[in-house]
PDB file of N, CA, C and O in Angstrom:
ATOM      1  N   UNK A   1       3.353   8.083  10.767  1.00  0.00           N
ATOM      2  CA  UNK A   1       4.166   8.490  11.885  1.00  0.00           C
ATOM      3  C   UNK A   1       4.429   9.987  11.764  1.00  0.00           C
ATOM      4  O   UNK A   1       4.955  10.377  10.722  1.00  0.00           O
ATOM      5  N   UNK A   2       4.021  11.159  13.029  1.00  0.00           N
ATOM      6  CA  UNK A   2       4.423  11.646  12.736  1.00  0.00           C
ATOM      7  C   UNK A   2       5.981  11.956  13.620  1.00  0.00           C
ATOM      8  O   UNK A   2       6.646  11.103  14.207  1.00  0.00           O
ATOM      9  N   UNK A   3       6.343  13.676  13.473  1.00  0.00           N
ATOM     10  CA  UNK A   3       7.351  13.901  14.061  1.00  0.00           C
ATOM     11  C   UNK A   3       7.327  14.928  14.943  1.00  0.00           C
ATOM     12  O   UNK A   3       7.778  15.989  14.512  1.00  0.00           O
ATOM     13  N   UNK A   4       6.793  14.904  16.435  1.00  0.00           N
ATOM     14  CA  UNK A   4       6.503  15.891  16.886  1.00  0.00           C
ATOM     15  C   UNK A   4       7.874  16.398  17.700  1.00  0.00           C
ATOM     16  O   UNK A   4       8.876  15.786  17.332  1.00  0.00           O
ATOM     17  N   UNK A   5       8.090  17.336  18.670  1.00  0.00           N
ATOM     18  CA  UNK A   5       8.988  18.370  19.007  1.00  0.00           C
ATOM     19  C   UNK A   5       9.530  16.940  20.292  1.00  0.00           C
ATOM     20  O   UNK A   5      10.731  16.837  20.540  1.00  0.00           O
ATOM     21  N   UNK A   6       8.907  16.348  20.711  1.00  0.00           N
ATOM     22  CA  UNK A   6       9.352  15.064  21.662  1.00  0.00           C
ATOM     23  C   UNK A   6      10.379  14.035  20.885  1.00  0.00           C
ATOM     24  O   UNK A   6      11.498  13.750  21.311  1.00  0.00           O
ATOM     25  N   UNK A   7       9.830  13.558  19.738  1.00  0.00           N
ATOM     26  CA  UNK A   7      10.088  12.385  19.372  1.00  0.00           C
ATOM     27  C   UNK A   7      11.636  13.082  18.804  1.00  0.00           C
ATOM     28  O   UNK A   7      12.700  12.514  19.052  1.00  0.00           O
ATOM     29  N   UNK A   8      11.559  14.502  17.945  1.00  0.00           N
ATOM     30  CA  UNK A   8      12.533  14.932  17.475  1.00  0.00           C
ATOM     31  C   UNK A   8      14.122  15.395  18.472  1.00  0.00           C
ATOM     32  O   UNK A   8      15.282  15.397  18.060  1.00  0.00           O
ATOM     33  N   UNK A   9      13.647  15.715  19.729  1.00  0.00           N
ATOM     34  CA  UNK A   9      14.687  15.795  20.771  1.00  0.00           C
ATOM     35  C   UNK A   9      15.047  14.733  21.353  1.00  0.00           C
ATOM     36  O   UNK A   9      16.047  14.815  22.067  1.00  0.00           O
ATOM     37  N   UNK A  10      14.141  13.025  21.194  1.00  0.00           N
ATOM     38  CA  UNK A  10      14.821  11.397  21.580  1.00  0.00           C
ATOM     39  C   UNK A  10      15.760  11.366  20.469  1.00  0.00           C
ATOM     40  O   UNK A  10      16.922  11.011  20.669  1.00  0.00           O
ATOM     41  N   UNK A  11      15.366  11.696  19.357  1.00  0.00           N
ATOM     42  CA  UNK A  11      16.362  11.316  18.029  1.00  0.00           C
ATOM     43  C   UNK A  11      17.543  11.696  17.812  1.00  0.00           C
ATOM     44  O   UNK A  11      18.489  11.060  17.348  1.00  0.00           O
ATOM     45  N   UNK A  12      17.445  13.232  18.315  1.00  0.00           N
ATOM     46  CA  UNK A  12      18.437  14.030  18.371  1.00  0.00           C
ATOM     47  C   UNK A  12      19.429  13.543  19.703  1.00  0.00           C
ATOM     48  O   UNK A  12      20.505  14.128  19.833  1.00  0.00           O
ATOM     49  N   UNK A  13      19.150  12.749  20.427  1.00  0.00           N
ATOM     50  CA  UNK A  13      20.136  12.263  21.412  1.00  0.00           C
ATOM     51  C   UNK A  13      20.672  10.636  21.116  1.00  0.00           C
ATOM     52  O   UNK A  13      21.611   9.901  21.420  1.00  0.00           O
ATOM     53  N   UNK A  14      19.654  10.616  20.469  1.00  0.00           N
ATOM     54  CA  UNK A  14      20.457   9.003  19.920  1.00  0.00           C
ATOM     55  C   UNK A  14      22.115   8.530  19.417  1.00  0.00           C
ATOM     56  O   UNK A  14      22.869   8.947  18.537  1.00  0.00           O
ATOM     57  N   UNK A  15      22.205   7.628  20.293  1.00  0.00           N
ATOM     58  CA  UNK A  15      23.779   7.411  19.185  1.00  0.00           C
ATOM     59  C   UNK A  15      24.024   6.428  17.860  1.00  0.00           C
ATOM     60  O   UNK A  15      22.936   6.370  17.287  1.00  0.00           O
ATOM     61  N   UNK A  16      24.677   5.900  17.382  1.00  0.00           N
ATOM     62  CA  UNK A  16      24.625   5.450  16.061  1.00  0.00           C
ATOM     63  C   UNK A  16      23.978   4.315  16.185  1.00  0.00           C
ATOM     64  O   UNK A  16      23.180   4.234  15.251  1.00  0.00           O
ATOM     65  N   UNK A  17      23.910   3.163  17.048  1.00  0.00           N
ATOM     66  CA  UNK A  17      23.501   1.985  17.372  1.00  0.00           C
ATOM     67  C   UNK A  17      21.916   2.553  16.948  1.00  0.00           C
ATOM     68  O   UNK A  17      21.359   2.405  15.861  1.00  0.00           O
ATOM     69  N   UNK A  18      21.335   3.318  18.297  1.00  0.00           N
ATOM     70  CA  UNK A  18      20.522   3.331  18.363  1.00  0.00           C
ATOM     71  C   UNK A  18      19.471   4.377  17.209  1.00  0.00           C
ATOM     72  O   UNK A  18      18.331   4.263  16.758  1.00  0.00           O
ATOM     73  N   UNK A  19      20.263   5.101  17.111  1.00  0.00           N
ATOM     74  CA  UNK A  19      19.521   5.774  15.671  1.00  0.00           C
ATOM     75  C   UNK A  19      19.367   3.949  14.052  1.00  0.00           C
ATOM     76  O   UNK A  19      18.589   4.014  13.101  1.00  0.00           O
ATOM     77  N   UNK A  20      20.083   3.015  14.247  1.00  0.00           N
ATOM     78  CA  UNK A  20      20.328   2.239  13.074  1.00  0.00           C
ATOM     79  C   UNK A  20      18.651   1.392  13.889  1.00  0.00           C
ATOM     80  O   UNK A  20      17.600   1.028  13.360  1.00  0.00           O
ATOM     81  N   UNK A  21      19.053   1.369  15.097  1.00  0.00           N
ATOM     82  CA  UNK A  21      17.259   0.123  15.518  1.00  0.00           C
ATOM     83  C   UNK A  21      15.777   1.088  15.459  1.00  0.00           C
ATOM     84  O   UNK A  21      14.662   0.747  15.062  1.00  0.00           O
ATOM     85  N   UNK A  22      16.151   2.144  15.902  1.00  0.00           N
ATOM     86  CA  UNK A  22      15.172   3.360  15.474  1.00  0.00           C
ATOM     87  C   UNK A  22      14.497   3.529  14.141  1.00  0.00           C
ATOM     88  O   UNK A  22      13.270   3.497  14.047  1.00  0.00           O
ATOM     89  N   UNK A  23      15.484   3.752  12.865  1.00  0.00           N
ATOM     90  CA  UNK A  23      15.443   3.425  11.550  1.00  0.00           C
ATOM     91  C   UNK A  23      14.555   2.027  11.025  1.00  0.00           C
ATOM     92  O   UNK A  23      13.486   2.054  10.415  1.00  0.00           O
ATOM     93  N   UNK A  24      15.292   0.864  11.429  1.00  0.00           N
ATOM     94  CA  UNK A  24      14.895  -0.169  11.493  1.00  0.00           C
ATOM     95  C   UNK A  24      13.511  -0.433  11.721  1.00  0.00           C
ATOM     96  O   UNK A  24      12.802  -0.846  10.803  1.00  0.00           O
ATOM     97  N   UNK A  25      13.022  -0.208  12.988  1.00  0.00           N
ATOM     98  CA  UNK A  25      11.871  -0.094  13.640  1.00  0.00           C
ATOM     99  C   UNK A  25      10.758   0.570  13.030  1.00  0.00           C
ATOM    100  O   UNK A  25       9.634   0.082  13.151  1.00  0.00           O
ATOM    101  N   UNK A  26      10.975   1.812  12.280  1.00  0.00           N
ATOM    102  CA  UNK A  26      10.470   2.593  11.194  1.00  0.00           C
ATOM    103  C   UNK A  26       9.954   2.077  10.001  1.00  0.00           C
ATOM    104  O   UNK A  26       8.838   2.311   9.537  1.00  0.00           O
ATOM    105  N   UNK A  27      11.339   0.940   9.250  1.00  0.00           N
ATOM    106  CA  UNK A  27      11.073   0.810   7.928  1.00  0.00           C
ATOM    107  C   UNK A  27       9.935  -0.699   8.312  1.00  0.00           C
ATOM    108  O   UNK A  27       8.906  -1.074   7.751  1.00  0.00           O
ATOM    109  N   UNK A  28      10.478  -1.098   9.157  1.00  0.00           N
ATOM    110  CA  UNK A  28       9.541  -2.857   9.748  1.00  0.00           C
ATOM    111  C   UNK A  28       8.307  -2.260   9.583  1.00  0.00           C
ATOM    112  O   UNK A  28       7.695  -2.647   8.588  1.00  0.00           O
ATOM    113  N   UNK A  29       7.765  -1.428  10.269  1.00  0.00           N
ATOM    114  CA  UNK A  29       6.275  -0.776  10.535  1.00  0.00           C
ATOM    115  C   UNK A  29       5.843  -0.554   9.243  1.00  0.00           C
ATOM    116  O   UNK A  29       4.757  -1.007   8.885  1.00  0.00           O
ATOM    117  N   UNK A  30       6.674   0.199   8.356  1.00  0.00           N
ATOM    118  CA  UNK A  30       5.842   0.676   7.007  1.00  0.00           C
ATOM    119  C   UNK A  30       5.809  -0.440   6.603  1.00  0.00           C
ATOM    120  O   UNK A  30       4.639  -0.819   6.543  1.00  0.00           O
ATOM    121  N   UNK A  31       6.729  -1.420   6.186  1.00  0.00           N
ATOM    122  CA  UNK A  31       6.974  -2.626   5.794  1.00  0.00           C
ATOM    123  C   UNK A  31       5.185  -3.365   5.865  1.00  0.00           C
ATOM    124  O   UNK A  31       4.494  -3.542   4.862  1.00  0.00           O
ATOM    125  N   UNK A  32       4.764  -3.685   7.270  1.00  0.00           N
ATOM    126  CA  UNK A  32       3.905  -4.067   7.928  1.00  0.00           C
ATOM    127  C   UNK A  32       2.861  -3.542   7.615  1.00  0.00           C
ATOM    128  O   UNK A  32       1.862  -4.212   7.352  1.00  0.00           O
ATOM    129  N   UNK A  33       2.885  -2.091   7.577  1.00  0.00           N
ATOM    130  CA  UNK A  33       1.060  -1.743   6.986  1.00  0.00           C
ATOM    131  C   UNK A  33       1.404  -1.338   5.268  1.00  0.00           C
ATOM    132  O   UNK A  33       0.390  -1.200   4.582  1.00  0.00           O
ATOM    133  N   UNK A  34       2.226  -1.219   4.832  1.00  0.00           N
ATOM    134  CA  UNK A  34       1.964  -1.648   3.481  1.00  0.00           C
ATOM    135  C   UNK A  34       1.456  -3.280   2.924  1.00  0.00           C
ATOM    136  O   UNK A  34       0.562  -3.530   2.115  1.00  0.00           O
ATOM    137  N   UNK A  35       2.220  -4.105   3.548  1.00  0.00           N
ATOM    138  CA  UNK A  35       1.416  -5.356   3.205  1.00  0.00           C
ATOM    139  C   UNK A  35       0.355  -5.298   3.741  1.00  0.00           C
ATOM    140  O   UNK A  35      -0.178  -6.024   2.901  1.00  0.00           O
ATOM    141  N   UNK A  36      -0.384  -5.091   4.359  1.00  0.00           N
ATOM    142  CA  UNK A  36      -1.895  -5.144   5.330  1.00  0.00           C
ATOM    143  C   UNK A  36      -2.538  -4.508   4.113  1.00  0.00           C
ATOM    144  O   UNK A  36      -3.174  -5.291   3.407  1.00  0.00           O
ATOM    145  N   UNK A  37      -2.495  -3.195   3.716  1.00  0.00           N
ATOM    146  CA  UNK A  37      -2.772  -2.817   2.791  1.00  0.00           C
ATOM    147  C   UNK A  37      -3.120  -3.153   1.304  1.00  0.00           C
ATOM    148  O   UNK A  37      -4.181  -2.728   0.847  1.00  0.00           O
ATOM    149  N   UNK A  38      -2.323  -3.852   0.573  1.00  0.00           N
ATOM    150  CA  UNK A  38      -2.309  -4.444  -0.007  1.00  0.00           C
ATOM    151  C   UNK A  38      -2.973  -5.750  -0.147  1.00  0.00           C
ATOM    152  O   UNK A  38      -3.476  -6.014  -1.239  1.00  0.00           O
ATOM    153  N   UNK A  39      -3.065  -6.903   1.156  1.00  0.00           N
ATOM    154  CA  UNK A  39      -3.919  -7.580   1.458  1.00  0.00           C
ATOM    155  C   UNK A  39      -5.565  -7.150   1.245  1.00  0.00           C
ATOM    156  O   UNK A  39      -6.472  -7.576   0.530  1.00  0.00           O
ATOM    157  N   UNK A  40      -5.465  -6.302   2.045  1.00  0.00           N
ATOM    158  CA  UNK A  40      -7.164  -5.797   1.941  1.00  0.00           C
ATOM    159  C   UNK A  40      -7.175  -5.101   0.681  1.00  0.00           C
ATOM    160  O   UNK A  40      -8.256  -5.403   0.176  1.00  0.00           O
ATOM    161  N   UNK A  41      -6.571  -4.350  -0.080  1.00  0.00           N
ATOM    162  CA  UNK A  41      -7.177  -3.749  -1.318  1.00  0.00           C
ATOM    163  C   UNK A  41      -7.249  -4.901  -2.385  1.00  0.00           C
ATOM    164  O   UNK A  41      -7.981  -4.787  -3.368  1.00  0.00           O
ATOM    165  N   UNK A  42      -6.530  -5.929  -2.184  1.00  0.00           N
ATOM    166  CA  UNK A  42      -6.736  -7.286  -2.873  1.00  0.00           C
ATOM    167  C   UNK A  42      -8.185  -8.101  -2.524  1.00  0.00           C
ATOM    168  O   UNK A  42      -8.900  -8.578  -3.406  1.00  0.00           O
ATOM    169  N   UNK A  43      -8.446  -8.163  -1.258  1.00  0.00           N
ATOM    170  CA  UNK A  43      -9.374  -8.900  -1.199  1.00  0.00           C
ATOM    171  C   UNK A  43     -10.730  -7.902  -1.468  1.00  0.00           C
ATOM    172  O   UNK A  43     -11.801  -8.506  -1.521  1.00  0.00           O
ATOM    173  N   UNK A  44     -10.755  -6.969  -1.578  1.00  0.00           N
ATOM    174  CA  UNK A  44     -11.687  -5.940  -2.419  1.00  0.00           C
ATOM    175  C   UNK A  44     -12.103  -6.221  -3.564  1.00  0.00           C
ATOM    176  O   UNK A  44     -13.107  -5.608  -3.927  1.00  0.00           O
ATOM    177  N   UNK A  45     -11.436  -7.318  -4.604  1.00  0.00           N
ATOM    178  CA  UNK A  45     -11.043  -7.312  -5.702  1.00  0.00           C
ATOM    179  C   UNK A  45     -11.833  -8.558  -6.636  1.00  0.00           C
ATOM    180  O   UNK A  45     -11.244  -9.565  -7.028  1.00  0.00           O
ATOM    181  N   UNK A  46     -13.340  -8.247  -6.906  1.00  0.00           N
ATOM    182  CA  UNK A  46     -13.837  -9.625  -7.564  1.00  0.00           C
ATOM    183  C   UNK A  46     -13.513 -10.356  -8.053  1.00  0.00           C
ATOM    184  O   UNK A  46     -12.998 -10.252  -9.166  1.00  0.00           O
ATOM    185  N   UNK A  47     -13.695 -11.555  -7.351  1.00  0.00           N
ATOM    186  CA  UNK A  47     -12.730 -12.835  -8.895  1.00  0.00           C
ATOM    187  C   UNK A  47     -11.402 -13.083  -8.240  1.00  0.00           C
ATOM    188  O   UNK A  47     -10.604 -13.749  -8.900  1.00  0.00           O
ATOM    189  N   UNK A  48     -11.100 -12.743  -7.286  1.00  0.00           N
ATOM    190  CA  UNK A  48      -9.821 -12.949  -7.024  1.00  0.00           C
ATOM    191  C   UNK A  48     -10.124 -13.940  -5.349  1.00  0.00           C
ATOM    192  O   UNK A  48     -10.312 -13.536  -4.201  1.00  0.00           O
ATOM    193  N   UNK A  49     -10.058 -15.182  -5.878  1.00  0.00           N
ATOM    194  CA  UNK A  49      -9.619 -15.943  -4.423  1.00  0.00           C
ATOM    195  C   UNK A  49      -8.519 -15.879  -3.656  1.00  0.00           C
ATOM    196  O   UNK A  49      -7.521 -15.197  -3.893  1.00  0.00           O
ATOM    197  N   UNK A  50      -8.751 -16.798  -2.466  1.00  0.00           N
ATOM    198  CA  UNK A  50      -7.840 -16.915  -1.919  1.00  0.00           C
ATOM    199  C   UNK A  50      -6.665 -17.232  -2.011  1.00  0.00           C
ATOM    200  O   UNK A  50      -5.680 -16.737  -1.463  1.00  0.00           O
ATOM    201  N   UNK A  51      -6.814 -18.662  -3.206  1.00  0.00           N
ATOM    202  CA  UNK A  51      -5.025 -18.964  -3.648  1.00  0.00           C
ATOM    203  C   UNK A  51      -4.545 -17.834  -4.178  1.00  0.00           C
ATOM    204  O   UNK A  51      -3.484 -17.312  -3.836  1.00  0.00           O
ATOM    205  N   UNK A  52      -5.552 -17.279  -5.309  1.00  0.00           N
ATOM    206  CA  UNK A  52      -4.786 -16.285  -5.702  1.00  0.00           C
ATOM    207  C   UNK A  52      -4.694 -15.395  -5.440  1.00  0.00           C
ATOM    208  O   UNK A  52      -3.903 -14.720  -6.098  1.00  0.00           O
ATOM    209  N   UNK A  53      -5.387 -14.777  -4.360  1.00  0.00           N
ATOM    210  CA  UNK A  53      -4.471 -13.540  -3.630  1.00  0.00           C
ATOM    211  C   UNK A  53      -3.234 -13.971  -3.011  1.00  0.00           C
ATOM    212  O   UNK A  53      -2.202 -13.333  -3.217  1.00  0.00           O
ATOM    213  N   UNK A  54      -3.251 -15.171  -2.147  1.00  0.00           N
ATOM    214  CA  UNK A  54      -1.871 -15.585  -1.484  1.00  0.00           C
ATOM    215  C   UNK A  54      -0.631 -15.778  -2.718  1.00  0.00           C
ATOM    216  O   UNK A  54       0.569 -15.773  -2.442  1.00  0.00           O
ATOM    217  N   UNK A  55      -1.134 -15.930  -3.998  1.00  0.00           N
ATOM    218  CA  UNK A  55       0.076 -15.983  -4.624  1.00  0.00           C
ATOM    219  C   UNK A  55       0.480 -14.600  -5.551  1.00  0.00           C
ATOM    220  O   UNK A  55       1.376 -14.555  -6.394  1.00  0.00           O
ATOM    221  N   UNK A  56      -0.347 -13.596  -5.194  1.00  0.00           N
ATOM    222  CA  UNK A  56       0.143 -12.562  -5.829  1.00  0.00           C
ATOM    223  C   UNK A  56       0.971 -11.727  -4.435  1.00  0.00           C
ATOM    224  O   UNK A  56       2.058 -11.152  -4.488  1.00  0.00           O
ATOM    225  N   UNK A  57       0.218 -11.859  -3.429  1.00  0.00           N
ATOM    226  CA  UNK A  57       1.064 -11.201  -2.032  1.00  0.00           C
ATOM    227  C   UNK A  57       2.239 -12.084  -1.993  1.00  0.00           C
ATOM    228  O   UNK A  57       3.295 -11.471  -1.833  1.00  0.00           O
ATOM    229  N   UNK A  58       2.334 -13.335  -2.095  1.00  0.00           N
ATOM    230  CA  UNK A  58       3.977 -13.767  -2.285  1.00  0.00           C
ATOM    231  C   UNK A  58       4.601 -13.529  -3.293  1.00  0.00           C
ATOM    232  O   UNK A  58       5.797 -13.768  -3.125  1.00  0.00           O
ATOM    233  N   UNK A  59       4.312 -13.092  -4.477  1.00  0.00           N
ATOM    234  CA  UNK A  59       4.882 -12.754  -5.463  1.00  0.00           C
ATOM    235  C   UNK A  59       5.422 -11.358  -5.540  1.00  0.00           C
ATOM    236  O   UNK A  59       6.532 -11.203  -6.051  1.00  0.00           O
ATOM    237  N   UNK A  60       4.647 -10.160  -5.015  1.00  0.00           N
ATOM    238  CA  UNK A  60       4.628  -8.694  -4.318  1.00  0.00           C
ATOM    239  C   UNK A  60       5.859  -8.848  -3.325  1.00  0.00           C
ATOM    240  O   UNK A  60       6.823  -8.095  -3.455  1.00  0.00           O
ATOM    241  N   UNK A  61       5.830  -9.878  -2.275  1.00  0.00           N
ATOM    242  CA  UNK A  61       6.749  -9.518  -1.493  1.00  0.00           C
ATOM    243  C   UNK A  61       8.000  -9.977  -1.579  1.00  0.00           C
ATOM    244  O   UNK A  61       8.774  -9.609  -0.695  1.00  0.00           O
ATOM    245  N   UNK A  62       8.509 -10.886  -2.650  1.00  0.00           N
ATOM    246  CA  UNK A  62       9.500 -11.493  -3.351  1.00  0.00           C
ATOM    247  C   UNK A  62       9.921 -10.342  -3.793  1.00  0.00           C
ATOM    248  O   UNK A  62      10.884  -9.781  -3.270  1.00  0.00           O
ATOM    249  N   UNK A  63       9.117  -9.724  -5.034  1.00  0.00           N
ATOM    250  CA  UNK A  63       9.888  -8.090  -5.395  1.00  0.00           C
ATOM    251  C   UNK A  63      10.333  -7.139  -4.376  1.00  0.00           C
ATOM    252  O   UNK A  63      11.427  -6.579  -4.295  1.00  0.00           O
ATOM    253  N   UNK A  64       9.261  -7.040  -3.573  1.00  0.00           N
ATOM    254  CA  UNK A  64       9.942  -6.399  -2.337  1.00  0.00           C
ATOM    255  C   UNK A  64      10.926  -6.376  -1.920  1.00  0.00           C
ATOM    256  O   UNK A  64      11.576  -5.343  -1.757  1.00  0.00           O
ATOM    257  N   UNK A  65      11.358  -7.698  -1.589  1.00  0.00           N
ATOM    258  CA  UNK A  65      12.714  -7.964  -0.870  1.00  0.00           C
ATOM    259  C   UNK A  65      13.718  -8.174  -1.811  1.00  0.00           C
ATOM    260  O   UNK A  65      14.769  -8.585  -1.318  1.00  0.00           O
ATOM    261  N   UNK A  66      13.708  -7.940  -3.602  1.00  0.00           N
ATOM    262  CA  UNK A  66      14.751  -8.210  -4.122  1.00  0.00           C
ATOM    263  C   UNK A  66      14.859  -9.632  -4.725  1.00  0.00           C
ATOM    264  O   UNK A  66      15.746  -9.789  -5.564  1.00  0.00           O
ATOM    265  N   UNK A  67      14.277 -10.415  -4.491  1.00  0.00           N
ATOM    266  CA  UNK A  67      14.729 -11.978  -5.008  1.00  0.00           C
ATOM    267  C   UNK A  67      13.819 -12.415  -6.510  1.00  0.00           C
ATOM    268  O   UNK A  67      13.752 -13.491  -7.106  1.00  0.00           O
ATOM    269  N   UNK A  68      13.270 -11.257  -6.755  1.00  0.00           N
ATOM    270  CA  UNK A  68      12.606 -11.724  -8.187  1.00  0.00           C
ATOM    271  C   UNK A  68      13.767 -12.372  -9.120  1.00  0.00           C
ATOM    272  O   UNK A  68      14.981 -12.183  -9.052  1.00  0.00           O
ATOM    273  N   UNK A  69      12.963 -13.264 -10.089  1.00  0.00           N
ATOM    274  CA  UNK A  69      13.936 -13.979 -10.753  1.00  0.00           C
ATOM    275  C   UNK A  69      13.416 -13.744 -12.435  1.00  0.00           C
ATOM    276  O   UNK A  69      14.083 -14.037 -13.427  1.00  0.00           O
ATOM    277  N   UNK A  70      12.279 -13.240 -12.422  1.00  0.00           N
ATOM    278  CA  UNK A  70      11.896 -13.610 -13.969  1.00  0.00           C
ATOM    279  C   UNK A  70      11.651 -12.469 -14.101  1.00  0.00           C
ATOM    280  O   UNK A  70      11.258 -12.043 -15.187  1.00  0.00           O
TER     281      UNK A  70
END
């Protein structure tokens, strides 16, 4: 994303609501192509099936969000 002289004068008029869904909207997206990412540089990855890519991307996104336990 970048930040051009447009996007920076919507921001700059935003009020708190809307600067917090703006933000939001931001971190969802990276959120979104970092896992994509990760997906495909996994399946790049010889030897590595399908279960076990699906259980290392659920395991990745468990840390992600905080709920690791071990």
């Amino acid at each position: 994303m970048k930040l051009n002289r447009k996007k920076y004068q919507e921001i700059k008029k935003m009020d708190h609501a809307q600067m917090d869904r703006y933000w939001e909207s931001v971190r969802a997206e990276g959120e979104r192509k970092a896992r994509a990412a990760y997906q495909e540089a996994l399946e790049g990855v010889p030897g590595i099936g399908r279960a076990r890519r699906e259980g290392v991307i659920q395991k990745a996104e468990q840390i992600l969000k905080g709920e690791e336990n071990d």
